[in-house]
C-alpha positions as a printed NumPy array, in Angstrom:
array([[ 49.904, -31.478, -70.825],
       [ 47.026, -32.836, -68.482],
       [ 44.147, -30.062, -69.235],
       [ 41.724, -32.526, -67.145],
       [ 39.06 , -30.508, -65.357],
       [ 38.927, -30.446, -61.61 ],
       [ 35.831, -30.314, -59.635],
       [ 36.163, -28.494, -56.492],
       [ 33.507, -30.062, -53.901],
       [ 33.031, -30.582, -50.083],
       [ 33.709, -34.098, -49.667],
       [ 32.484, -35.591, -46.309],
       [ 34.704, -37.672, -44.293],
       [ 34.143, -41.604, -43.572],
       [ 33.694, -43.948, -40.875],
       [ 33.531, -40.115, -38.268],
       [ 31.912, -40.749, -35.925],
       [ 32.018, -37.132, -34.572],
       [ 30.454, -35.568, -37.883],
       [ 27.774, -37.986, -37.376],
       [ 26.533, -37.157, -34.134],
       [ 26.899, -33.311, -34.919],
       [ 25.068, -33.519, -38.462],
       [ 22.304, -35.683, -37.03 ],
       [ 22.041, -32.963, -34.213],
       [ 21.505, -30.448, -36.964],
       [ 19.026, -32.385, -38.776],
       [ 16.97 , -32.921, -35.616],
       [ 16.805, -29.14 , -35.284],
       [ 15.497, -28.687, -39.016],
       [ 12.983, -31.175, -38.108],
       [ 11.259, -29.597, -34.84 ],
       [  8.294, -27.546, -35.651],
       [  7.975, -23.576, -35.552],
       [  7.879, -22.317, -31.876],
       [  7.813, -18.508, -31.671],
       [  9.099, -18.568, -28.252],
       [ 12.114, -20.917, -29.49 ],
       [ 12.893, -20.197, -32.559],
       [ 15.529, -21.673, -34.793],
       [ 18.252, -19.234, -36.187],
       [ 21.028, -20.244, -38.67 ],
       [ 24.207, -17.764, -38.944],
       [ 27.341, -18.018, -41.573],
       [ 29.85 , -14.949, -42.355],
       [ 32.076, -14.581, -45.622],
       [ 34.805, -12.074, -46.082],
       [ 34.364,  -9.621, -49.128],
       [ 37.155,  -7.443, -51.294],
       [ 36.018,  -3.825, -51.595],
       [ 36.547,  -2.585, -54.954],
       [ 36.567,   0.874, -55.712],
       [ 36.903,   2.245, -59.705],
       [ 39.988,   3.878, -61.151],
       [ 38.105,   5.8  , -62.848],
       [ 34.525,   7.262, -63.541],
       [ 31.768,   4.895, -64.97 ],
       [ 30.135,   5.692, -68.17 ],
       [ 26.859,   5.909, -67.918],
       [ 24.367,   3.969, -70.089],
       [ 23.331,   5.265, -73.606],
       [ 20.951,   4.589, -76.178],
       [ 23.581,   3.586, -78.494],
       [ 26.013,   2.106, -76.121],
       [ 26.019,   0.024, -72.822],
       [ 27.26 ,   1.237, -69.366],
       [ 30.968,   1.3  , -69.775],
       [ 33.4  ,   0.336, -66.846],
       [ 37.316,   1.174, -67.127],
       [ 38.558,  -2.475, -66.742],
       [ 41.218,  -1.158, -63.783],
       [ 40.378,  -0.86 , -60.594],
       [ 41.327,  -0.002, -57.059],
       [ 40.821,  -2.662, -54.013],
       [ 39.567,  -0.841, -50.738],
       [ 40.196,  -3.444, -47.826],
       [ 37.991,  -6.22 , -46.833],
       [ 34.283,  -6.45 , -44.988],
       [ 32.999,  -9.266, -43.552],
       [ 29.416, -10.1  , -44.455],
       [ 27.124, -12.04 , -41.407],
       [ 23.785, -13.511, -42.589],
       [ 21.226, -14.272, -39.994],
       [ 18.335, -16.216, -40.968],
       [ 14.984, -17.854, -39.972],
       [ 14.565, -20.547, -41.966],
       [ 11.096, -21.647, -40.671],
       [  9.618, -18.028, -40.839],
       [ 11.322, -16.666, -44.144],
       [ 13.757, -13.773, -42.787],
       [ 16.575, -12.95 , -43.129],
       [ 19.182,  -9.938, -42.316],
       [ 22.496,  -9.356, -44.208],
       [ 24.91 ,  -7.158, -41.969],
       [ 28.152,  -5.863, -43.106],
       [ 31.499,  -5.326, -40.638],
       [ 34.818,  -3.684, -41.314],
       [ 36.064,  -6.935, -39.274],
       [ 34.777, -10.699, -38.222],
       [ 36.239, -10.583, -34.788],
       [ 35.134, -12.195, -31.352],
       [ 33.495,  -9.296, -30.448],
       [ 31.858,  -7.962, -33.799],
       [ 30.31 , -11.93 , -33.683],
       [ 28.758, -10.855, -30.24 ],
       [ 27.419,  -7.281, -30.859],
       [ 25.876,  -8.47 , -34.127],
       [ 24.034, -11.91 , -31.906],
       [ 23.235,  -9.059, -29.159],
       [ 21.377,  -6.596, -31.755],
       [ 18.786,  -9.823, -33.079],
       [ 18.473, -11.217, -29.212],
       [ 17.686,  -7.55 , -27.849],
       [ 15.742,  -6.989, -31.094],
       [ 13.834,  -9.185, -33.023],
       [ 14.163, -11.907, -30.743],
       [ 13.654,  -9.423, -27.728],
       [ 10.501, -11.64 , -26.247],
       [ 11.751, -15.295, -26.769],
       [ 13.133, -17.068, -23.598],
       [ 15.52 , -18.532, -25.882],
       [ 17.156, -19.088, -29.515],
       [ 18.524, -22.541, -30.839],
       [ 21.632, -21.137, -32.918],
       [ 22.644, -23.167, -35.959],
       [ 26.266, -22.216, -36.713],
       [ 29.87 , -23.711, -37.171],
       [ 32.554, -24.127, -34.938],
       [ 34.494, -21.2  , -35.388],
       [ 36.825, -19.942, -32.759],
       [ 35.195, -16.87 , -32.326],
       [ 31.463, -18.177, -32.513],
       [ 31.906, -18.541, -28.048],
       [ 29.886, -18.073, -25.147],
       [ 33.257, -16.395, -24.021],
       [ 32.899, -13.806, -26.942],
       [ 30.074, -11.886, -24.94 ],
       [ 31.981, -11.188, -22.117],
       [ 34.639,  -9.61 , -24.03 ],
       [ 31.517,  -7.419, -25.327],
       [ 29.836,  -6.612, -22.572],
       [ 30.192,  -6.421, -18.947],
       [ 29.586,  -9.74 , -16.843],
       [ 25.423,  -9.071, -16.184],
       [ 24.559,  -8.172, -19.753],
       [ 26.824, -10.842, -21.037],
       [ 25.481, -13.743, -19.241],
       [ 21.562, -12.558, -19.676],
       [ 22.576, -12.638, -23.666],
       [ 24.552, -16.447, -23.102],
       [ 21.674, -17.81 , -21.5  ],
       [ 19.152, -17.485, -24.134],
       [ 21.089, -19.298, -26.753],
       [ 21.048, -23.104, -27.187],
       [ 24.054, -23.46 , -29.51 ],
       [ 23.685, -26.352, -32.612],
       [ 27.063, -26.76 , -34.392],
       [ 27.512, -27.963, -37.656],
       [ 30.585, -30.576, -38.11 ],
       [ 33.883, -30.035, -40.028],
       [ 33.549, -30.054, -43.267],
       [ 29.652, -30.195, -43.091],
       [ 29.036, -26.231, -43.797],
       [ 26.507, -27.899, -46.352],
       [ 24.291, -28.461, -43.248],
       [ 23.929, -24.738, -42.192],
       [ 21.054, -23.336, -44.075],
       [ 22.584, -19.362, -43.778],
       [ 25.571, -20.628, -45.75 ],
       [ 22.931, -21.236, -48.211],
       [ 21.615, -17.761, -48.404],
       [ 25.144, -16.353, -48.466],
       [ 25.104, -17.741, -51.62 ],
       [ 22.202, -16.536, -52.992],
       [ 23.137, -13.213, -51.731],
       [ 26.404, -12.99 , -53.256],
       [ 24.96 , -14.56 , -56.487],
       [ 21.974, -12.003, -56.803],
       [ 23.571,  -8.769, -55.156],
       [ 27.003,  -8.838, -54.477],
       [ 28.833, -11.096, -57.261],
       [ 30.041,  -8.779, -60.696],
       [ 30.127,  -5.51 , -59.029],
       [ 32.544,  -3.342, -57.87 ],
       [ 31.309,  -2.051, -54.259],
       [ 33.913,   0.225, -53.461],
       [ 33.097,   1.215, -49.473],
       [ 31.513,  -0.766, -46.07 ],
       [ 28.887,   1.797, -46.501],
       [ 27.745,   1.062, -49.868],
       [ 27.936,  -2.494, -48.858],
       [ 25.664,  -1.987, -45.845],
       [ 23.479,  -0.275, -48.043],
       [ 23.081,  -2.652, -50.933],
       [ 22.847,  -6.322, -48.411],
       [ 20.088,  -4.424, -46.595],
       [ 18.042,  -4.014, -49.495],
       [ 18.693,  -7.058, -50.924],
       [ 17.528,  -8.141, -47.412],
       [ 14.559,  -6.424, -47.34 ],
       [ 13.393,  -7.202, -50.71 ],
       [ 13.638, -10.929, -50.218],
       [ 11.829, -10.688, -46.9  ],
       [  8.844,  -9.312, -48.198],
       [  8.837, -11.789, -50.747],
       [  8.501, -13.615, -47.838],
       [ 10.471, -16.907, -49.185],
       [ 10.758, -19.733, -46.711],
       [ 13.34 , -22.056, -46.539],
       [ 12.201, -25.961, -47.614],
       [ 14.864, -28.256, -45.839],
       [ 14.46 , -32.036, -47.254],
       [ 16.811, -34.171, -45.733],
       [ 16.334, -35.748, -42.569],
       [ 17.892, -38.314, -40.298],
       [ 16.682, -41.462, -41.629],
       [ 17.877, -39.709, -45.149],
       [ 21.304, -39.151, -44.185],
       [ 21.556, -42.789, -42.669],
       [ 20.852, -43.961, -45.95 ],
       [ 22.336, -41.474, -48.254],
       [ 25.564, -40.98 , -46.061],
       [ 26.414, -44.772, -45.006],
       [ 30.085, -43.941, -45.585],
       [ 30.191, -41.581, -43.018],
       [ 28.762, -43.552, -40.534],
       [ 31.605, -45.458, -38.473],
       [ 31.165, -49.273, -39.048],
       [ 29.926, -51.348, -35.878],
       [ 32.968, -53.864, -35.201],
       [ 30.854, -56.699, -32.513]])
C-alpha cells in the first residue's frame, strides 16, 4: 500500500489570462493609499457545524482537567461573514443561520449605513460568488434604498482559484484558528457571541494588515500564469 502523503494546496492556473487581469486588479487595490472617504473593504464567508454536547461538561479541578463526554450532538449549520479593513486594522465577524442572496445584502447594508455611513463610496474586495450581486439588494430592499446602497460600492473580484488574494479569507483563518477551531459551539447565539468578542478584542489590539506582494511581484513570481505572447 501507497501511504504517500498528499498536500492539499491552491494551485493557480497557467497561461489565464483572465486570472491575470483580475489578480493584478486586486493587487492595484492593496497598493492605493488609505482614503477615509474611499476606503478599501475585503469580505469572505465560511459555513460552520454547530455542535451541541450530549452531555454536561465537567468542570475543571485541581486534580483533574475539564472533562468533555467525547459524543456529541450537531445543531445545523451558520455561516460566518468577516468584514475587514485591512489598511485601518478592523474587523467584524458576523454570524447567520444562512449565506443567502439576501443575508449577503443586509449584512453589506448594516457596514454602508454604519460604519461606512459618511463615505461616498467603498471599493469591495470579494470573490465571485453568485450571490455576492448588485441584484442581491434589490431582493433586500425596495428599488430607492437598494440602488442608494449599489451605488456606493466599487466591486474588486478576486479570480477563480485566487481566494489567496482576498485578505478577509485571511482573517477567517485566524478566526477559526484562535476562536472557533476545537470547540463545541452548540447555538447561532453563542456563535454571535463568541466572533464578536474575538472581534472586538483584536480590534483594540488594533492589528493592521501588512500586504507584500505587488504587481511587479506577481509578474515575476507568477510567470506561469501569465499567458505567453505568440508575435
Amino acid at each position: 500500500m501507497n501511504n504517500r502523503k498528499i498536500q492539499y494546496w491552491v494551485i493557480p492556473p497557467k497561461n489565464d489570462a483572465e486570472f491575470v487581469a483580475n489578480m493584478e486588479e486586486v493587487l492595484e487595490t492593496y497598493e492605493k493609499p488609505y482614503d477615509e472617504s474611499h476606503p478599501v473593504i475585503c469580505m469572505d464567508e465560511q459555513p460552520v457545524q454547530l455542535i451541541k454536547e450530549s452531555r454536561q461538561p465537567m468542570p475543571e479541578t485541581e486534580n483533574h482537567p475539564r472533562r468533555v463526554d467525547y459524543e456529541y450532538e450537531r445543531n445545523g449549520t451558520a455561516s460566518i461573514f468577516m468584514f475587514t479593513e485591512p489598511l485601518s486594522g478592523w474587523r467584524e465577524a458576523i454570524a447567520r443561520s444562512r449565506r443567502t442572496k439576501v443575508d449577503w445584502a443586509l449584512e453589506m447594508a448594516y457596514i454602508l449605513e454604519g460604519r461606512y455611513a459618511n463615505c461616498e463610496k467603498i471599493t469591495l474586495v470579494c470573490d465571485n460568488l453568485n450571490t455576492h450581486t448588485k441584484g442581491a439588494f434589490y431582493e433586500a430592499f425596495e428599488p430607492a434604498r437598494a440602488r442608494d446602497l449599489v451605488r456606493r460600492i466599487e466591486f474588486c473580484y478576486t479570480p477563480k482559484h485566487g481566494s489567496w488574494l482576498n485578505i478577509a479569507e485571511n482573517e477567517l483563518s485566524a478566526m477559526t484558528r484562535q476562536c472557533v477551531s476545537g470547540r463545541r459551539v452548540g447555538d447561532l447565539g453563542t456563535l454571535q457571541k463568541e466572533i464578536s468578542a474575538w472581534s472586538a478584542d483584536v480590534n483594540h489590539r488594533q492589528r493592521g494588515v501588512e500586504w507584500h506582494m505587488k504587481i511587479a511581484d506577481a509578474r515575476f513570481k507568477l510567470k506561469s500564469v501569465y499567458p505567453k505572447i505568440k508575435v
